[in-house]
Rosetta silent file (secondary structure, phi, psi, omega in degrees, C-alpha in Angstrom):
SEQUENCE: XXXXXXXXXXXXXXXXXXXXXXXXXXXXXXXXXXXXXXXXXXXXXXXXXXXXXXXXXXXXXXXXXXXXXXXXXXXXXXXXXXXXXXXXXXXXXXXXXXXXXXXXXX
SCORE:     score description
SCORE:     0.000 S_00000001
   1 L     0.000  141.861  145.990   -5.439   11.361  -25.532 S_00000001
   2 E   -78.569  119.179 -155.525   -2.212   11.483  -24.121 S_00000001
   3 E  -143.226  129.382 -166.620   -1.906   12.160  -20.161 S_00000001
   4 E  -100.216  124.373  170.808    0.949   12.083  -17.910 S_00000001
   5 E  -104.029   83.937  133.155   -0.216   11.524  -14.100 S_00000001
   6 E   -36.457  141.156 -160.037    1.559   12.426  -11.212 S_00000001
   7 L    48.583   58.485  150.267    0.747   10.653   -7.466 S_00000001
   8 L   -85.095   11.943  163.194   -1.325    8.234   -9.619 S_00000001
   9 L  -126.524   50.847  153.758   -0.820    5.641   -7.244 S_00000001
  10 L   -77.882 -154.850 -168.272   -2.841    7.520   -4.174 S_00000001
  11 L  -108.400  -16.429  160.477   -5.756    7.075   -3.244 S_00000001
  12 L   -67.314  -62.499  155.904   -7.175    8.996   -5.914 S_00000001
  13 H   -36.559  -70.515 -139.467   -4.564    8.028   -8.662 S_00000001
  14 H   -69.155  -30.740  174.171   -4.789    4.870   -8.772 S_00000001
  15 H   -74.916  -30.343 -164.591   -9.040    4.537   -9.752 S_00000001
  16 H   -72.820  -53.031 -163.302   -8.383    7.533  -12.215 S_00000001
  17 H   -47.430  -31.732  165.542   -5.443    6.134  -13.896 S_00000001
  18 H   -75.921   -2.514  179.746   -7.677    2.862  -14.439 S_00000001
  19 H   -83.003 -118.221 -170.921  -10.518    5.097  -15.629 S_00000001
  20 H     9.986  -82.821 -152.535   -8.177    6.628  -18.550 S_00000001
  21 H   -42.390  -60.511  147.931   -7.059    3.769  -19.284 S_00000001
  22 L   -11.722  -44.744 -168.387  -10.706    1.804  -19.717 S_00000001
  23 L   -92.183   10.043 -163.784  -11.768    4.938  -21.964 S_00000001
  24 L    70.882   23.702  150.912   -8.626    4.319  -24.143 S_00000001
  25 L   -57.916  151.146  153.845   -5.990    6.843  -23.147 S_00000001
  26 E  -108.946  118.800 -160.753   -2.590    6.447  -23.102 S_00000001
  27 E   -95.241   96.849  164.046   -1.719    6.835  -19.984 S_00000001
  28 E   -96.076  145.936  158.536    2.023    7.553  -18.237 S_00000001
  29 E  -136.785  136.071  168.450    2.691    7.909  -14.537 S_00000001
  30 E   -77.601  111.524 -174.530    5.250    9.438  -13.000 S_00000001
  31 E  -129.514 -152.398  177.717    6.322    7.667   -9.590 S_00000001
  32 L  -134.643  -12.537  175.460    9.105    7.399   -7.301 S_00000001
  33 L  -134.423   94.716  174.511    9.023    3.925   -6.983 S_00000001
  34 H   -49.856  -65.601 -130.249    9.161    2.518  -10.470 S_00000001
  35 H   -94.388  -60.981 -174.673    9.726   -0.902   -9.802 S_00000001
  36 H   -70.107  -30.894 -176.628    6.769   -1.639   -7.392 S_00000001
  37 H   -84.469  -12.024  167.961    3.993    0.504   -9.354 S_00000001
  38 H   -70.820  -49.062 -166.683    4.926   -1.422  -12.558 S_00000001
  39 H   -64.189  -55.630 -160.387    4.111   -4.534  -10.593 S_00000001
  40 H  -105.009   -5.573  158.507    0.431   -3.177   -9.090 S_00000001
  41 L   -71.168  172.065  136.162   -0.506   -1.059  -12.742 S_00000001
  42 L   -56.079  174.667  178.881   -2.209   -2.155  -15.553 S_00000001
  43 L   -65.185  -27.687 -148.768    0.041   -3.332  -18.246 S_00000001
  44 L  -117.616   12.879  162.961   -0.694   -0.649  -20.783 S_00000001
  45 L   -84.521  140.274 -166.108    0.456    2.107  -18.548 S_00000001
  46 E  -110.561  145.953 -167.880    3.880    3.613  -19.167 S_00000001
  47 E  -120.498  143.732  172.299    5.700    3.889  -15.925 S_00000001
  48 E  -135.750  160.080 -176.895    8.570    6.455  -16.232 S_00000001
  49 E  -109.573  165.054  163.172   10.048    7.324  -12.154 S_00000001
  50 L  -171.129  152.866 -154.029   10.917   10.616  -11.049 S_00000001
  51 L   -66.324  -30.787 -137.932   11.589   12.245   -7.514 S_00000001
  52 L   134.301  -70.106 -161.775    9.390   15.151   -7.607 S_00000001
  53 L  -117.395  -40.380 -171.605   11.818   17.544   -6.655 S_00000001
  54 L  -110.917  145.300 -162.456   14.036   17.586   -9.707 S_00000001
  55 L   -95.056  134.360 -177.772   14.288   18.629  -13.655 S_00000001
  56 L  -171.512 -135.944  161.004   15.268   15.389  -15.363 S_00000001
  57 L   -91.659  -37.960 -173.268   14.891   12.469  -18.043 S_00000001
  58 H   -47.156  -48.780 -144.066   11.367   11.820  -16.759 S_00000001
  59 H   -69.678  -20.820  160.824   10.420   15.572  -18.811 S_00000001
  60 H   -23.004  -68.396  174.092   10.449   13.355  -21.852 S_00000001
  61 L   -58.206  -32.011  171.487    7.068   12.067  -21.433 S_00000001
  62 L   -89.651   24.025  169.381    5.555   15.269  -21.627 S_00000001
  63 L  -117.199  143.895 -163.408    6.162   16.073  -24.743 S_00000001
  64 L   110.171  -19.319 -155.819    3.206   15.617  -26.969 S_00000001
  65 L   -61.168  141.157   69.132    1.031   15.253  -23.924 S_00000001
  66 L    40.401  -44.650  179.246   -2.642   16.102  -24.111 S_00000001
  67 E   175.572  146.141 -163.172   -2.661   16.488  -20.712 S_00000001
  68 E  -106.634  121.263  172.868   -1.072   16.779  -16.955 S_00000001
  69 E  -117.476  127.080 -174.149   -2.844   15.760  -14.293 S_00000001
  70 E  -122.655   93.165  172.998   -0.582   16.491  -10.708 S_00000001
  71 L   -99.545   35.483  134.858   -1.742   14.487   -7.596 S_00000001
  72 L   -25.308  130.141  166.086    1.537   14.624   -6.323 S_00000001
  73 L   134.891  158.014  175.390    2.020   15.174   -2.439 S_00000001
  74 L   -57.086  141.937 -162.332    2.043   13.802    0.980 S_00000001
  75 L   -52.022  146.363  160.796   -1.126   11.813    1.923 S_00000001
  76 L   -81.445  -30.790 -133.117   -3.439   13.996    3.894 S_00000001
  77 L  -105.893    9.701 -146.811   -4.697   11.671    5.700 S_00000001
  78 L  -100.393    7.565  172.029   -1.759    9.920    7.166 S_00000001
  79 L  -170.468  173.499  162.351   -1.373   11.955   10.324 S_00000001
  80 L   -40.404  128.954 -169.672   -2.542   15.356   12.643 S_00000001
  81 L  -126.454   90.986  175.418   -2.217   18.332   10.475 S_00000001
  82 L   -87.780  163.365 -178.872   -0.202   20.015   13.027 S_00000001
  83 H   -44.853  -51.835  175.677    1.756   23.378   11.602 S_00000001
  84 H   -88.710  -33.239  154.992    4.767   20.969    9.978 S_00000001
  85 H   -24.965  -51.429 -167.941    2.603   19.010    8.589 S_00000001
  86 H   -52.444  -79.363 -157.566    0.393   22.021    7.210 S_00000001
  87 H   -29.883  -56.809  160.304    3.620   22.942    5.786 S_00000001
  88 H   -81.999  -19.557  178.651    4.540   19.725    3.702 S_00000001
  89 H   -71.839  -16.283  164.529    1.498   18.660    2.654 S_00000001
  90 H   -79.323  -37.730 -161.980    1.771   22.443    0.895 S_00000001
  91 H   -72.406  -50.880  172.766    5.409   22.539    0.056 S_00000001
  92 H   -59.465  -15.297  161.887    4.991   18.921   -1.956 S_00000001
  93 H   -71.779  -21.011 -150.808    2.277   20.327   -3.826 S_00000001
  94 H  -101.155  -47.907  178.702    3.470   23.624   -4.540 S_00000001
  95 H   -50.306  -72.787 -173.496    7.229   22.036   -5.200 S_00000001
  96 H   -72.219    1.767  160.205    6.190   19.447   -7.776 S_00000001
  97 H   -60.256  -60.564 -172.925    3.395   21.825   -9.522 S_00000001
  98 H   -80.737  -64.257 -179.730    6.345   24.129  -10.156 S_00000001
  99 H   -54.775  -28.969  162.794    8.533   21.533  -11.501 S_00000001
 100 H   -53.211  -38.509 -157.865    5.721   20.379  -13.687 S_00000001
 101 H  -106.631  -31.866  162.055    5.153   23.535  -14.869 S_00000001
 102 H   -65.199  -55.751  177.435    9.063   24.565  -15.648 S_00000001
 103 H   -58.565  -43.972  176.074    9.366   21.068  -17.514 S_00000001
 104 H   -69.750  -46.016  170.806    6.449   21.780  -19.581 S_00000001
 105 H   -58.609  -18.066  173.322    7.832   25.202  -20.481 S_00000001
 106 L   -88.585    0.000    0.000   10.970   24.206  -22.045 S_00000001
C-alpha cells in the first residue's frame, strides 16, 4: 500500500512509519524539516516537507495514496495544558486535518 504520514517523526510516528515500512509499504512523510528527518528515516521512505498550514506542492504525494494517516500537532506532552495550550494542541490538529482533507478533495 501506499500511505502518506503526517507528524511521523513524533513519538508515535516515528515506530509506525518503521512498522509500514518492515511490512512493505511505501511509505511518504510529510515534515517540516526535510533535511533533518531524511537524515534520522529509513532510506526507503519518501520525505516530501510541508508546513502544515498551507495548500502546496507537497499535495502531490497524495495522489494514488492508499492511505492518510495525520499525527500532525504540537506534542502533548511538552508542557501544562493551560487554556493556550488547550487551544493549540487543538487548532494544529484541527488546522492540518482540514488541509489534509481539502488537498485530498481536489
Amino acid at each position: 500500500m501506499r500511505i502518506v504520514v503526517s507528524g511521523g517523526t513524533g513519538f508515535i510516528g516515528r515506530p509506525l512509519c518503521a512498522s509500514l515500512c518492515q511490512q512493505g509499504h511505501q511509505v511518504t512523510l510529510l515534515t517540516r524539516r526535510k533535511e533533518e528527518t531524511q537524515r534520522s528515516c529509513d532510506s526507503t521512505v519518501a520525505i516530501v516537507e510541508w508546513n502544515g498550514r498551507e495548500a502546496g506542492a507537497w499535495e502531490h504525494c497524495l495522489d494514488g495514496a492508499d492511505a492518510v494517516i495525520n499525527l500532525a500537532g504540537a506534542p502533548i506532552a511538552d508542557g501544562r495544558w493551560t487554556d493556550a495550550r488547550k487551544r493549540l494542541l487543538t487548532e494544529t490538529r484541527v488546522l492540518s486535518t482540514r488541509l489534509l482533507v481539502e488537498a485530498m478533495s481536489r
